[in-house]
N, CA, C and O atoms as CSV, one atom per row, in Angstrom:
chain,resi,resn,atom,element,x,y,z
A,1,UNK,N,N,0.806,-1.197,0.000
A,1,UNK,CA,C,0.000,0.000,0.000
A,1,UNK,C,C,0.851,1.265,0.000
A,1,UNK,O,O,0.313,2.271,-0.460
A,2,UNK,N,N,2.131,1.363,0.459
A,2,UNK,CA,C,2.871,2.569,0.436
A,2,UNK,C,C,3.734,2.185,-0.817
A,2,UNK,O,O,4.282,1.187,-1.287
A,3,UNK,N,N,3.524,3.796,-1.165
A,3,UNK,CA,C,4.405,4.355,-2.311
A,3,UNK,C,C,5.301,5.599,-2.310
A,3,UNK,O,O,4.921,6.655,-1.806
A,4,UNK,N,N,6.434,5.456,-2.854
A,4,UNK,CA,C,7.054,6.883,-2.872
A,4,UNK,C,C,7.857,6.693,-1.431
A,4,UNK,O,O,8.191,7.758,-0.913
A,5,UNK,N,N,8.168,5.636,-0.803
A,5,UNK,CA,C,8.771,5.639,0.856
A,5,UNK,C,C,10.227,6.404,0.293
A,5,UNK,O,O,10.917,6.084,-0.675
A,6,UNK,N,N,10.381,7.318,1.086
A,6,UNK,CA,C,12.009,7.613,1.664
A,6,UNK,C,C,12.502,8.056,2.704
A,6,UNK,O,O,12.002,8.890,3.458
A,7,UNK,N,N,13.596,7.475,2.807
A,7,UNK,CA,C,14.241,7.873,4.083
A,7,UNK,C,C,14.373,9.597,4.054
A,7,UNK,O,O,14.499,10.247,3.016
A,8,UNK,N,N,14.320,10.108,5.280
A,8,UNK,CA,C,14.363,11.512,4.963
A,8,UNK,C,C,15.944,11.986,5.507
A,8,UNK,O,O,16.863,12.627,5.000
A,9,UNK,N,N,15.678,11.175,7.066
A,9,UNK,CA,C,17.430,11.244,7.696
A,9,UNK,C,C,16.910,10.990,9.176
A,9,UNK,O,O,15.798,10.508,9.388
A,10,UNK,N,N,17.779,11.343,10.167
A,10,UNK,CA,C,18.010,11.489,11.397
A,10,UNK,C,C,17.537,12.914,11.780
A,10,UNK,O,O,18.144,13.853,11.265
A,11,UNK,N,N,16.529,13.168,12.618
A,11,UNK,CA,C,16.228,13.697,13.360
A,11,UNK,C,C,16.297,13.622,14.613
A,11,UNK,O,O,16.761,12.568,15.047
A,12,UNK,N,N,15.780,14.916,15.838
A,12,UNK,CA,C,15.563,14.854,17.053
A,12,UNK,C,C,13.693,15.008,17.692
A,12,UNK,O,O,13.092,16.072,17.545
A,13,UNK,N,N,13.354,14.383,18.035
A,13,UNK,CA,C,12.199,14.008,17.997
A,13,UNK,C,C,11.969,14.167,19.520
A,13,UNK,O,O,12.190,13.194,20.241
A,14,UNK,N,N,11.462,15.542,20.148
A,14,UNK,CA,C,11.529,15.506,21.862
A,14,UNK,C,C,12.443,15.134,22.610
A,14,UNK,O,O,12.084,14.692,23.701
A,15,UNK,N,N,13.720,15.169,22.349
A,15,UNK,CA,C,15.079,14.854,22.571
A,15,UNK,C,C,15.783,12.825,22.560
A,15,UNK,O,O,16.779,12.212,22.946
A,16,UNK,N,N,14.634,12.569,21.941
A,16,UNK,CA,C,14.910,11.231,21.264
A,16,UNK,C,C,15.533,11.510,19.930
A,16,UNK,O,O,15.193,12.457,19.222
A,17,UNK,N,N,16.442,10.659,19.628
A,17,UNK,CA,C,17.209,10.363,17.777
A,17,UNK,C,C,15.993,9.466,16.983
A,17,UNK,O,O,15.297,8.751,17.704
A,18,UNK,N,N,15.726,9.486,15.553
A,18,UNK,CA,C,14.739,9.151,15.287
A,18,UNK,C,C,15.452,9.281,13.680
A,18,UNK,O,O,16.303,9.993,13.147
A,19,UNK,N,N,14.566,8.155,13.282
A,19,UNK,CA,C,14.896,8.154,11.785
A,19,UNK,C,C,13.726,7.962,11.080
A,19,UNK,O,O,12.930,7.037,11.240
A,20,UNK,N,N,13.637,9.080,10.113
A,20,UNK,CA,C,12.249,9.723,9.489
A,20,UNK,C,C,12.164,9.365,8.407
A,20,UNK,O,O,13.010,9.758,7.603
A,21,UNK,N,N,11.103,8.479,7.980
A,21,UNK,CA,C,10.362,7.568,6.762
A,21,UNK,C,C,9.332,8.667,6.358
A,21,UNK,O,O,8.609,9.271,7.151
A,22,UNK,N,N,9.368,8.821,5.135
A,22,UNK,CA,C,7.911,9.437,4.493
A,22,UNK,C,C,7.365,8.505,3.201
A,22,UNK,O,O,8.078,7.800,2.487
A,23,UNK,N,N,6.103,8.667,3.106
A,23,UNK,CA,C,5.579,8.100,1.509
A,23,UNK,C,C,4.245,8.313,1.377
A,23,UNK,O,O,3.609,8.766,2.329
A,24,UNK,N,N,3.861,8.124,0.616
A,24,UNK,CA,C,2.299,8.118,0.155
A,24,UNK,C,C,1.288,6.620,0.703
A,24,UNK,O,O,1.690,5.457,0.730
A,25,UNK,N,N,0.465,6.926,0.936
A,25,UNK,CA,C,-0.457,5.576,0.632
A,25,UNK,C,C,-1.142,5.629,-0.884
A,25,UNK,O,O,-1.180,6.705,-1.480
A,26,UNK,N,N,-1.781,4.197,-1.587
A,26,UNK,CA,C,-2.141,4.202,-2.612
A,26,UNK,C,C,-3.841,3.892,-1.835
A,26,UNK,O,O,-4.232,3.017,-1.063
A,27,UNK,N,N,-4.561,5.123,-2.512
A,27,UNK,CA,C,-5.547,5.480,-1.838
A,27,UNK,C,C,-6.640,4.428,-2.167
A,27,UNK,O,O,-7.598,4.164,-1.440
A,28,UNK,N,N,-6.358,3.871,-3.364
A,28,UNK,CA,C,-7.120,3.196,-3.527
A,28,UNK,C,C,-7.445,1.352,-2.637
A,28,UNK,O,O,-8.492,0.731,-2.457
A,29,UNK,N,N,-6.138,1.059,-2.322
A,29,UNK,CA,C,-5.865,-0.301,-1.638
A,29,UNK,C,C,-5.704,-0.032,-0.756
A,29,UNK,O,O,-5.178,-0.943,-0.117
A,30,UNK,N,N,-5.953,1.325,0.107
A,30,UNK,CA,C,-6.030,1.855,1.415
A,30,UNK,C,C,-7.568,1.428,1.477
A,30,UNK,O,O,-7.833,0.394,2.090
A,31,UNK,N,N,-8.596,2.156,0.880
A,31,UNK,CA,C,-9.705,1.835,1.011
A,31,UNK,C,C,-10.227,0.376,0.917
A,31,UNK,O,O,-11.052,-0.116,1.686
A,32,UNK,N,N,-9.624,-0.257,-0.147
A,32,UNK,CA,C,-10.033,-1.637,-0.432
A,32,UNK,C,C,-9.603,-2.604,1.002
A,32,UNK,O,O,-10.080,-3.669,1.394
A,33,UNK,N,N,-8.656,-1.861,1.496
A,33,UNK,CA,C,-8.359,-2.622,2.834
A,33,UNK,C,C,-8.864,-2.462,3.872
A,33,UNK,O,O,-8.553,-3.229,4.783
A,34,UNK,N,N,-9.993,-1.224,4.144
A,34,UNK,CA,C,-10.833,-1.093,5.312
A,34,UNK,C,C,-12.094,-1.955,4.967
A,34,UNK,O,O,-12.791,-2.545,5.792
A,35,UNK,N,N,-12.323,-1.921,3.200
A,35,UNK,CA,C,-13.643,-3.038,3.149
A,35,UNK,C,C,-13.080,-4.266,3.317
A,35,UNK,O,O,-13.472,-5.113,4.120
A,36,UNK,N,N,-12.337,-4.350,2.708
A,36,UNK,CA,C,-11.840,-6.091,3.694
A,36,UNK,C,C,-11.977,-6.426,4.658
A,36,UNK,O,O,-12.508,-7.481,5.006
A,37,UNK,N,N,-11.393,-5.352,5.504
A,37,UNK,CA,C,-11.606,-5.522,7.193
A,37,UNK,C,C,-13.227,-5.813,8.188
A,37,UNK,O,O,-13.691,-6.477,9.115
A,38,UNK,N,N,-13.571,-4.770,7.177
A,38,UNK,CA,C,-14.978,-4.719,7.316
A,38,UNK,C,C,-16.027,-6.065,7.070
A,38,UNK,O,O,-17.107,-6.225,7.640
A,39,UNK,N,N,-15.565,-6.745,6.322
A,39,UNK,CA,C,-16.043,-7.813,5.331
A,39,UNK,C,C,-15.855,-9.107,6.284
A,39,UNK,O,O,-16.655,-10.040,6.360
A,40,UNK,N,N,-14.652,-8.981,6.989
A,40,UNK,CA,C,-14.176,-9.886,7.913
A,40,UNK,C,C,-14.921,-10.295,9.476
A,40,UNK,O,O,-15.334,-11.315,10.028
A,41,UNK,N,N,-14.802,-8.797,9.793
A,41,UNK,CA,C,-15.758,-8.549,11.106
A,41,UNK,C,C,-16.978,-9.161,11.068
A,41,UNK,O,O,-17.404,-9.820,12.016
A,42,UNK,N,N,-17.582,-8.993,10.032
A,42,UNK,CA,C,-18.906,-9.860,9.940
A,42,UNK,C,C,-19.981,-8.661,9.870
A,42,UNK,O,O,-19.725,-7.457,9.904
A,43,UNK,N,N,-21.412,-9.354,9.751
A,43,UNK,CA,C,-22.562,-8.350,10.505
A,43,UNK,C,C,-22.506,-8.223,11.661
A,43,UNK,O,O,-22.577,-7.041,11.996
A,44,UNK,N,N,-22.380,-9.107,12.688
A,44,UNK,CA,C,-22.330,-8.906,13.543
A,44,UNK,C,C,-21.698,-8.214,14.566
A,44,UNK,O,O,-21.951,-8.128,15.768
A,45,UNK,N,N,-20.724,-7.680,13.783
A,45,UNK,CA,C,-20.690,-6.218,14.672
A,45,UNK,C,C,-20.070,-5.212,13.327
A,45,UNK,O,O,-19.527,-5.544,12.274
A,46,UNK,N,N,-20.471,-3.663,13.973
A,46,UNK,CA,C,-20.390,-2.824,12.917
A,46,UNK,C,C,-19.546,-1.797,12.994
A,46,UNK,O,O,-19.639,-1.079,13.990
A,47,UNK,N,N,-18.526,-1.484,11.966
A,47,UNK,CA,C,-17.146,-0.549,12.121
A,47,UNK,C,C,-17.995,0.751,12.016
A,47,UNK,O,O,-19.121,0.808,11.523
A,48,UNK,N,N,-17.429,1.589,12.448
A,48,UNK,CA,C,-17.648,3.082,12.426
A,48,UNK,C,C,-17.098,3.518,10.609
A,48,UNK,O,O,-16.058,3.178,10.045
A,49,UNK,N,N,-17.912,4.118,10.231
A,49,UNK,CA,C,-17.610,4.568,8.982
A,49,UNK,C,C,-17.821,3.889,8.156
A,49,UNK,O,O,-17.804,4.533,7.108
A,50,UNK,N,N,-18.143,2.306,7.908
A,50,UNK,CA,C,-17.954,1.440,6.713
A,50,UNK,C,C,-19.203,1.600,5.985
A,50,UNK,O,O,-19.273,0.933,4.953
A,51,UNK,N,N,-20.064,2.223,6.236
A,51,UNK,CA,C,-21.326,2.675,5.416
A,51,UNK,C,C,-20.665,3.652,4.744
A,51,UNK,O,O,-20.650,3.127,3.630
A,52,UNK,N,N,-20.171,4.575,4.624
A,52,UNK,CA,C,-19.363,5.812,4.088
A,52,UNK,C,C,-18.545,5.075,3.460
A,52,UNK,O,O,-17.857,6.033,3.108
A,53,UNK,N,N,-17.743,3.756,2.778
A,53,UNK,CA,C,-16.796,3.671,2.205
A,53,UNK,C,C,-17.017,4.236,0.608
A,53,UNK,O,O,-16.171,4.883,-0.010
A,54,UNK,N,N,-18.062,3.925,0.205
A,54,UNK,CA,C,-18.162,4.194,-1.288
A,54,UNK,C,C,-17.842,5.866,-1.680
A,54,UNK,O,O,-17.464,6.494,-2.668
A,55,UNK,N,N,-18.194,6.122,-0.428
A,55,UNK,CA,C,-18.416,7.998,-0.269
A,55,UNK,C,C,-16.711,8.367,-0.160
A,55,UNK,O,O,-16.292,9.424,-0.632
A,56,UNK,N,N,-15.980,7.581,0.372
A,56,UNK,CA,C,-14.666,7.879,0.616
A,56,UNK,C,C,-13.961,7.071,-0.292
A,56,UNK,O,O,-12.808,7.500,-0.351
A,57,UNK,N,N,-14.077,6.353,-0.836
A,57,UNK,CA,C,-13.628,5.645,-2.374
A,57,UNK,C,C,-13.698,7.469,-3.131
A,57,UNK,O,O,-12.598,7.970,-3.364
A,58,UNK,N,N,-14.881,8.265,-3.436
A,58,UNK,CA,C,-14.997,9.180,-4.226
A,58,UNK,C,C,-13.865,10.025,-4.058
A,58,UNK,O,O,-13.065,10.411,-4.910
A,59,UNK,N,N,-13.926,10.330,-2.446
A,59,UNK,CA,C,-13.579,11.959,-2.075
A,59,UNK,C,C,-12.105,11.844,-1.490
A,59,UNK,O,O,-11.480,12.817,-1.067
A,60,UNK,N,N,-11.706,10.765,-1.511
A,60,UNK,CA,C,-10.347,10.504,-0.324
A,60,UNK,C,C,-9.504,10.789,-1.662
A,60,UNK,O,O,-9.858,10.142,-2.647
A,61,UNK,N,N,-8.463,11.652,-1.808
A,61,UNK,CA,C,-7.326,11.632,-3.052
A,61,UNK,C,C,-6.027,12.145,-2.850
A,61,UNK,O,O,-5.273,12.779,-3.587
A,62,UNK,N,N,-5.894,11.591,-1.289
A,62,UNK,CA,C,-4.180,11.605,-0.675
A,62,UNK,C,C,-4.287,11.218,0.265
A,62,UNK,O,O,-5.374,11.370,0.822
A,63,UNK,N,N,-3.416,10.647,0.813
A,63,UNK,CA,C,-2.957,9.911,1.701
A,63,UNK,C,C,-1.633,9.557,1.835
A,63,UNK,O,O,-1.036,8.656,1.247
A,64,UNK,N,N,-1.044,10.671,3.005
A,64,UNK,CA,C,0.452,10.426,3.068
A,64,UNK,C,C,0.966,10.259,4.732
A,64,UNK,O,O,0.164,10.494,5.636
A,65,UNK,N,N,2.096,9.917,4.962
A,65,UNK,CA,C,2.432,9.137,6.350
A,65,UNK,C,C,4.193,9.781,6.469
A,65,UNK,O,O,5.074,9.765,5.610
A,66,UNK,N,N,4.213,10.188,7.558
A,66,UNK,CA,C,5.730,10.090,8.181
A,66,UNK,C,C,5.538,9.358,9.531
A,66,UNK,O,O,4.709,9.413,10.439
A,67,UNK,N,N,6.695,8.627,9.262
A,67,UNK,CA,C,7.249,7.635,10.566
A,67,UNK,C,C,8.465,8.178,11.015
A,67,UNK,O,O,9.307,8.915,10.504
A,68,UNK,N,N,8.322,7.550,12.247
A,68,UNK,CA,C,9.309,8.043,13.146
A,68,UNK,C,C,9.932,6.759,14.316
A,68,UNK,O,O,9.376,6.443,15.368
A,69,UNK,N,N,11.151,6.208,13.793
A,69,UNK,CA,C,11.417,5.410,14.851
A,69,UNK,C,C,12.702,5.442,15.416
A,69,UNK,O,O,13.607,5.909,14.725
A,70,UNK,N,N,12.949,5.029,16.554
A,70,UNK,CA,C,14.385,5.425,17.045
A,70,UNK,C,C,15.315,4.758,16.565
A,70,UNK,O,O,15.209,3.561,16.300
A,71,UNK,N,N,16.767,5.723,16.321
A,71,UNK,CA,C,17.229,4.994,16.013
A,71,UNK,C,C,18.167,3.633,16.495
A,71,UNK,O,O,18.380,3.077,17.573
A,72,UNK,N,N,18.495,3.473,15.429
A,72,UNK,CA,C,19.516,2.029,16.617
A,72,UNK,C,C,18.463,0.488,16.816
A,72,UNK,O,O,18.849,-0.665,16.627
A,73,UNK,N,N,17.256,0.878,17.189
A,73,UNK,CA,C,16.459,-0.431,17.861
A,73,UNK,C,C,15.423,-0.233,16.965
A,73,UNK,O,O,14.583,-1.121,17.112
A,74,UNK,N,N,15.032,0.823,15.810
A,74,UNK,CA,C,13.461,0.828,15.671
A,74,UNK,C,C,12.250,1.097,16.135
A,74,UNK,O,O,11.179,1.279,15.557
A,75,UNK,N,N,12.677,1.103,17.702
A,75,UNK,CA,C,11.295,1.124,18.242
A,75,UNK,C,C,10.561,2.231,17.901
A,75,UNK,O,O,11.122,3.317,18.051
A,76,UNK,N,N,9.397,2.214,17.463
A,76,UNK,CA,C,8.661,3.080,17.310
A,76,UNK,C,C,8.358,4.225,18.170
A,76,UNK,O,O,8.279,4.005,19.379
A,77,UNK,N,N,8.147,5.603,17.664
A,77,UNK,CA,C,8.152,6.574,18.560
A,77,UNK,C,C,6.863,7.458,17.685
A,77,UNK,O,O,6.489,8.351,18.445
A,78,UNK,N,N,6.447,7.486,16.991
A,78,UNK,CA,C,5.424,8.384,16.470
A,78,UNK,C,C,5.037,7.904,14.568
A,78,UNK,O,O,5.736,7.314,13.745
A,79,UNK,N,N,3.454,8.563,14.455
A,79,UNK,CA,C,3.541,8.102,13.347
A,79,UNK,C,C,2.185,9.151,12.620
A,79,UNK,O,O,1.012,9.010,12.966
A,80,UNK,N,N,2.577,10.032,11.731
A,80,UNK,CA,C,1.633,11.039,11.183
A,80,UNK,C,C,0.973,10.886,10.014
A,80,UNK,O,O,1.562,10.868,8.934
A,81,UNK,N,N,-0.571,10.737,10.168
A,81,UNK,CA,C,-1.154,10.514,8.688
A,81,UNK,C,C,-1.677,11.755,8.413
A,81,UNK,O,O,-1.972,12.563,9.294
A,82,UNK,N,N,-1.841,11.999,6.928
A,82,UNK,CA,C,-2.547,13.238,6.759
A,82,UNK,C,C,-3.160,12.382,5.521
A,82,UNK,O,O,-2.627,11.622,4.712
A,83,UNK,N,N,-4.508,12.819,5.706
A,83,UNK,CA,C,-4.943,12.457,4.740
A,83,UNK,C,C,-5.981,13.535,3.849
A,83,UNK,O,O,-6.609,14.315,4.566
A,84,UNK,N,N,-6.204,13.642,2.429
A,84,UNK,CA,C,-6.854,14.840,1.868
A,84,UNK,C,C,-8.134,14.386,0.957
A,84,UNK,O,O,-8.271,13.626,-0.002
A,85,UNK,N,N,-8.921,15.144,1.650
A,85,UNK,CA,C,-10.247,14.726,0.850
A,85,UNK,C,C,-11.045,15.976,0.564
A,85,UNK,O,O,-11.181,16.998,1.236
A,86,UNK,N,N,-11.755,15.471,-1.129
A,86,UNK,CA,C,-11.657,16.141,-1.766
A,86,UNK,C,C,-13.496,16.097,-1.818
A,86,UNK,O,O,-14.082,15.044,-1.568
A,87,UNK,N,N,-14.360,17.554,-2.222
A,87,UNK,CA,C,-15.567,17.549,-2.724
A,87,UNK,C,C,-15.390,17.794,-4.134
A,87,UNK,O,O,-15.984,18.841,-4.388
A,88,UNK,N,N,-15.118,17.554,-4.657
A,88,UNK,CA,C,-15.527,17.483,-6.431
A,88,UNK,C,C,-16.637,18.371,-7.023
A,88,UNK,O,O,-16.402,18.840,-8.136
A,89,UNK,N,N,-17.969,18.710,-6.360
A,89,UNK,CA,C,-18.887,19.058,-6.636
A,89,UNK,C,C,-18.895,21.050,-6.159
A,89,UNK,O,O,-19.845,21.801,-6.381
A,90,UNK,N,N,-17.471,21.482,-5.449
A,90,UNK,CA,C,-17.444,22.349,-5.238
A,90,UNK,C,C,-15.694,23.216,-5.537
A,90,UNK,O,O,-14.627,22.740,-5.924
A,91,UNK,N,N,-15.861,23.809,-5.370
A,91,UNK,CA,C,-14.632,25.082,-6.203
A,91,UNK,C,C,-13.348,24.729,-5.014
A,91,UNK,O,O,-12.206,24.683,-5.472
A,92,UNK,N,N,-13.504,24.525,-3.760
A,92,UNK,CA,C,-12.479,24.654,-2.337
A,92,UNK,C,C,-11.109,23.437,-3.226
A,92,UNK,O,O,-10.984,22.682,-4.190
A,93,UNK,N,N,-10.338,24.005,-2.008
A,93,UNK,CA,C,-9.077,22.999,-2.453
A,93,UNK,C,C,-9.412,21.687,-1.436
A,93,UNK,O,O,-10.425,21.848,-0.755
A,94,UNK,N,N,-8.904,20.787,-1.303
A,94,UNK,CA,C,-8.959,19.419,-0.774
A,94,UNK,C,C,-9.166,19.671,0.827
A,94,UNK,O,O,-8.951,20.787,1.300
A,95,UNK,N,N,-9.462,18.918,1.384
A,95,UNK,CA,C,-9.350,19.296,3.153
A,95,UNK,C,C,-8.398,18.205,3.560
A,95,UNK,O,O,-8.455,17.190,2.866
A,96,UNK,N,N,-7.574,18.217,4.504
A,96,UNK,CA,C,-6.611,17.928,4.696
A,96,UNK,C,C,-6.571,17.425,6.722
A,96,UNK,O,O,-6.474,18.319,7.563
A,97,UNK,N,N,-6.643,16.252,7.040
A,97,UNK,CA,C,-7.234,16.313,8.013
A,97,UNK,C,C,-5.799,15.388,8.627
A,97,UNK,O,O,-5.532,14.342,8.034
A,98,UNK,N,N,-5.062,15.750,9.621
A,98,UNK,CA,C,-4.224,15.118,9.998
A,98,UNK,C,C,-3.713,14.455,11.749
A,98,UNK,O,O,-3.408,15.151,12.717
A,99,UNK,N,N,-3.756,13.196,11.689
A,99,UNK,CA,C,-3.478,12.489,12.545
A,99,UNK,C,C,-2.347,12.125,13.278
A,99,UNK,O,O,-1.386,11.865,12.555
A,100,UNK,N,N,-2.140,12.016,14.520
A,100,UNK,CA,C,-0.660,11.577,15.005
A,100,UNK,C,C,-0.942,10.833,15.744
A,100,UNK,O,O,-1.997,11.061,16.335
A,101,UNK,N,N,-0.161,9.540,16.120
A,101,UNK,CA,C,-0.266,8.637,16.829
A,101,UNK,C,C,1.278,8.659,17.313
A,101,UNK,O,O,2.347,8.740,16.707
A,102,UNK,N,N,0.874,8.538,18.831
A,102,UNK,CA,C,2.278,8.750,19.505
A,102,UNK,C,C,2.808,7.447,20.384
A,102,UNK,O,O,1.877,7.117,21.118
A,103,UNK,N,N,3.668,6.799,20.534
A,103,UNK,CA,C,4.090,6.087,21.547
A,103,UNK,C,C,3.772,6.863,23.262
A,103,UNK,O,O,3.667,8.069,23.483
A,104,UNK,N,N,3.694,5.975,24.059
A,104,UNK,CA,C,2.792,6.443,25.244
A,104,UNK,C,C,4.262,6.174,25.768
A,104,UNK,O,O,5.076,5.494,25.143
A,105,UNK,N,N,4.502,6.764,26.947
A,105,UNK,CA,C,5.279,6.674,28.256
A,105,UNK,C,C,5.358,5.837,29.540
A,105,UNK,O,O,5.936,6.257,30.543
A,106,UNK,N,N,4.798,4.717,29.479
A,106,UNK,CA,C,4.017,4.689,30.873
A,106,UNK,C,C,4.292,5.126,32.584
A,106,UNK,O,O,3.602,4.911,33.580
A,107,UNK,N,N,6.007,6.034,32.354
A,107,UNK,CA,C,6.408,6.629,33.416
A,107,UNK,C,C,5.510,8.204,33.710
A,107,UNK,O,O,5.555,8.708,34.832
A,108,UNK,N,N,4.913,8.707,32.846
A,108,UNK,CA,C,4.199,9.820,32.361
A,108,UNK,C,C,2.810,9.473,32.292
A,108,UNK,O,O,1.962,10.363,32.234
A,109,UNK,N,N,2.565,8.509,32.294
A,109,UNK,CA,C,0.574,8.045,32.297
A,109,UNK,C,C,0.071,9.359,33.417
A,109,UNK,O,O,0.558,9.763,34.473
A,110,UNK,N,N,-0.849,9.676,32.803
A,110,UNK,CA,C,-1.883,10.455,34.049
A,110,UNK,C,C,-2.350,9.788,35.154
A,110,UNK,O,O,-2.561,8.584,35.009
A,111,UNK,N,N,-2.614,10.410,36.486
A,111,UNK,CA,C,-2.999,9.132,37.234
A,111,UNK,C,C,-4.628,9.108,37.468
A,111,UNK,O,O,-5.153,8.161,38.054
């Protein structure tokens, strides 16, 4: 599903070393892979959004990702999607809605 991956380099990432992946998703086998998922789950229970896939098959027309993992071990430390969706039926540029998923701390958990 990713396209276009490159290494970008070594960064500092909240005073962690980190080595920064970027690429595209292919929007289309992005989607085909949430109806799969969907397909799997069964009826019996129901994903959030999978009624909307056909609607986001239309309007979804980017999908890109930077990773972030430390270096040396990999371990994961963060991971940013942005993804851009588009109305077709109106003049605006794409909307652009972006996600971060962070590695947790558990010395730092709230109590």
């Amino acid at each position: 599903m990713a396209e276009n991956v490159e290494t970008v380099g070594t960064e500092d990432l909240e005073g962690t070393t980190v080595d920064h992946v970027t690429g595209d998703f292919n929007v289309k086998q992005l989607v085909d892979q949430l109806e799969s998922a969907s397909q799997r789950v069964g009826a019996a229970v129901s994903l959030p959004g999978v009624g909307e896939l056909t609607e986001l098959r239309e309007k979804l027309v980017g999908a890109t990702f930077d990773l972030y993992a430390q270096s040396g071990d990999g371990t994961f430390e963060q991971l940013d999607l942005t993804l851009s969706i588009d109305d077709r039926d109106n003049a605006s540029p794409p909307t652009r809605i972006r996600f971060t998923l962070t590695e947790s701390d558990p010395d730092q958990a709230p109590n």
